[in-house]
C-alpha positions in Angstrom: 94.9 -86.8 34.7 93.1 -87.1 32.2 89.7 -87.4 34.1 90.9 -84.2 35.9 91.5 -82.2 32.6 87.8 -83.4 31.1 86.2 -82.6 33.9 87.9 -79.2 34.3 86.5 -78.6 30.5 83.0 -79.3 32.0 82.9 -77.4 34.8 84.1 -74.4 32.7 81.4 -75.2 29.8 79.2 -75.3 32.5 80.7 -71.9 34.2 80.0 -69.7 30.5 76.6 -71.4 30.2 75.5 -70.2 33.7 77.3 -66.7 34.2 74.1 -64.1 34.1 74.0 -62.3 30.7 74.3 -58.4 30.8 70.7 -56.5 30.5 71.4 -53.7 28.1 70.2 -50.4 29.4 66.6 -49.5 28.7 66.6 -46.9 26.4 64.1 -43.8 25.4 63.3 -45.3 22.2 62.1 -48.8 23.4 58.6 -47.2 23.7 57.2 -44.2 22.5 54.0 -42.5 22.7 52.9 -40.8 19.6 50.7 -38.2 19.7 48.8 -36.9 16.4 50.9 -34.4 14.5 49.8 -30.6 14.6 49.6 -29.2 11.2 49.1 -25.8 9.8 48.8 -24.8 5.9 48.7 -21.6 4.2 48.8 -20.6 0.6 50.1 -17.0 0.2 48.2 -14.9 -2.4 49.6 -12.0 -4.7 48.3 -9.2 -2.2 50.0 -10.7 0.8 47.1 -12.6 2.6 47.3 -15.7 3.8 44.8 -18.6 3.7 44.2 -22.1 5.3 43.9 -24.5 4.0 41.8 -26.9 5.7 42.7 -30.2 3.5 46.3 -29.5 2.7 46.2 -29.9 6.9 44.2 -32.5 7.4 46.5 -34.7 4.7 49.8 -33.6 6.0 48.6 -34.5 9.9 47.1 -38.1 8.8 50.6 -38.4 6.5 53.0 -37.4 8.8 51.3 -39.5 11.8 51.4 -42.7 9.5 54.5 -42.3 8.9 56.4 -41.8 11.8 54.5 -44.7 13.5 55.8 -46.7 10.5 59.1 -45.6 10.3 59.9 -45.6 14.3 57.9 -49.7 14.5 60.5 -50.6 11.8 64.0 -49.2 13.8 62.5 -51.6 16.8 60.6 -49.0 18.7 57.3 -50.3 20.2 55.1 -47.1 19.3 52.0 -46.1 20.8 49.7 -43.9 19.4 48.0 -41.7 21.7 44.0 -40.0 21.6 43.7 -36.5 20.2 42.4 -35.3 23.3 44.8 -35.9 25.3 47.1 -33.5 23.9 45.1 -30.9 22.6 46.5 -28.5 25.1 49.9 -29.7 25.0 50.8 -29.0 20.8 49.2 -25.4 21.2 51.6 -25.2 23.5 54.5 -27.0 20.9 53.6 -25.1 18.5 55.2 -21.8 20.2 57.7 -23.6 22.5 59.3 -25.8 19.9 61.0 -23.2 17.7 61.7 -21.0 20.7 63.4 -24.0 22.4 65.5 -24.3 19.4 66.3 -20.5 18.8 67.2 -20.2 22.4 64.5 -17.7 23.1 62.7 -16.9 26.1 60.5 -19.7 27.7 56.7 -18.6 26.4 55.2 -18.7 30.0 51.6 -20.5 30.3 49.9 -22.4 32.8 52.3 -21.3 35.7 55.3 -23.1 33.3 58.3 -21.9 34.2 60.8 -24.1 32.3 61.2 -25.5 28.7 58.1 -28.1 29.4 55.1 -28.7 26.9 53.2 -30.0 30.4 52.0 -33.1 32.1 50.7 -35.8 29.8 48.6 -39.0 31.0 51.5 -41.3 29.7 53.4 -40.7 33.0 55.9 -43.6 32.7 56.3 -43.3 28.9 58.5 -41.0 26.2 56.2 -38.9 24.4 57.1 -37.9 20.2 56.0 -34.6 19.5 56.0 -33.4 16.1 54.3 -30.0 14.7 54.2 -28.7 10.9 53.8 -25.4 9.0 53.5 -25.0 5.3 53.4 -22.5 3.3 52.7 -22.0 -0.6 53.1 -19.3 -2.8 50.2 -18.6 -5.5 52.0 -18.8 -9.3 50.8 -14.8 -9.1 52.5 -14.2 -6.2 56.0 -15.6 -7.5 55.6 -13.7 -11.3 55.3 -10.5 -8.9 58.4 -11.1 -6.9 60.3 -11.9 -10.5 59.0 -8.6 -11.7 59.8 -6.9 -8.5 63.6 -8.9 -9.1 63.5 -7.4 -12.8 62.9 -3.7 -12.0 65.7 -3.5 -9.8 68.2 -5.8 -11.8 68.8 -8.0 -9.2 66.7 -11.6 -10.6 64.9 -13.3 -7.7 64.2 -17.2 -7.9 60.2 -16.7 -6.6 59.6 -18.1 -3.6 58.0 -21.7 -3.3 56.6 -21.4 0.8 58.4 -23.0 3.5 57.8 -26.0 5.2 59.3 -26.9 8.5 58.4 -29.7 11.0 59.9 -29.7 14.7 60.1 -32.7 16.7 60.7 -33.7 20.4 60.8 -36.2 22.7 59.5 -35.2 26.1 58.9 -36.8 29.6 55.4 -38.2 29.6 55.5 -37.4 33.4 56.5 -33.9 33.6 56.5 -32.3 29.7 59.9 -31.6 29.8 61.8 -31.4 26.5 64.5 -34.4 26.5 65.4 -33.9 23.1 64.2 -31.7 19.8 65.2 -30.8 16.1 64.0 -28.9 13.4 63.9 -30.6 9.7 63.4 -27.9 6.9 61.7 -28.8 3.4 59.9 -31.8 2.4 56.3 -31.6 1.3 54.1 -33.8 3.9 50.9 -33.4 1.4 52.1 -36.7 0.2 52.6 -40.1 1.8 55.8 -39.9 -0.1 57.1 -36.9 1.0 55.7 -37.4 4.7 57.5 -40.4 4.7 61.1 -39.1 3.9 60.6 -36.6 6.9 59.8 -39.3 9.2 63.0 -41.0 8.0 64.9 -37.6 8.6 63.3 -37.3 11.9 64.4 -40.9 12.9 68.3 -40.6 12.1 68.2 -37.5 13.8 66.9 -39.0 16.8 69.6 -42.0 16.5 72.2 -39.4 15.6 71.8 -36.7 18.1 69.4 -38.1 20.3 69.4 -38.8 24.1 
């Protein structure tokens, strides 16, 4: 009996040791394709105009870039970041179908695209992170003119600072079509800093609301 019962203990032993192991499903964020972050920066004046700002953009593109690949590689997710080139087309395109996407407007049409796609991409087989930013700064004379303009009709203004919003999707390398995207409002990417708590944002949004 005994004999029996020990070898019964083995063969189940054995039975746990050999059953196949679940593969957890594959999942959009095991790879991603990165491609270089569109930027544009403008620093409003007193009479209205707006300017670029050639370096504010350059820093905020190379800042953001950094720090999504850094952020996303430390969550686990093998990132790959793609060649400017390749996507010149594609972020024009983000640029004006992002926010529309978002504000449920109608699908800007370009290209024959008939659908909420940024396009084709050469990373057929692989999610594709798409992130565009705008800034915008206010000149110190063009916020004294909006408290002034706050004072003469008694109703005090805080002066306005800019904006800065960044949208970000994942799409289908195959086909461009949007999977998931999400606006974050605020933050100041000019810094490595402040690039970096956007890229944190943009992350537990992903995790949060993602596909």
């Amino acid at each position: 009996m005994r004999i029996f019962l020990i070898f019964l203990a083995g063969f189940g032993l054995w039975a746990c040791k050999s059953a196949p192991k679940e593969t957890p499903a594959p999942s959009v964020l095991d790879h991603v394709v990165l491609t270089p972050v569109r930027a544009e920066a403008v620093i409003v004046k007193l009479s209205g105009d707006e300017f670029s700002r050639r370096d504010w953009q350059e820093s905020i593109e190379t800042n953001l870039t950094d720090a999504l690949e850094a952020v996303f590689s430390r969550a686990g997710t093998t990132v790959e970041r793609a060649a400017a080139q390749d996507f010149d087309t594609l972020l024009t395109r983000a640029e004006v179908v992002l926010p529309q996407a978002l504000r449920g407007g109608e699908i800007p049409l370009a290209g024959g695209i008939d659908h909420w796609s940024l396009g084709a991409t050469p990373y057929r087989e692989q999610t594709v992170l798409v992130v565009t930013h705008s800034s915008s700064k206010a000149t110190t004379g063009h916020q004294l003119a909006e408290i002034g303009l706050g004072l003469a009709f008694a109703n005090p203004l805080i002066p306005g600072q800019g904006e800065n919003k960044t949208y970000a999707a994942l799409i289908e390398g195959g086909s461009g079509d949007l999977i998931w995207v999400e606006e974050h409002t605020g933050g100041d990417a000019r810094s490595p800093e402040g690039a970096q708590k956007i890229a944190n944002s943009i992350l537990e949004r992903v995790e949060a609301n993602g596909p």
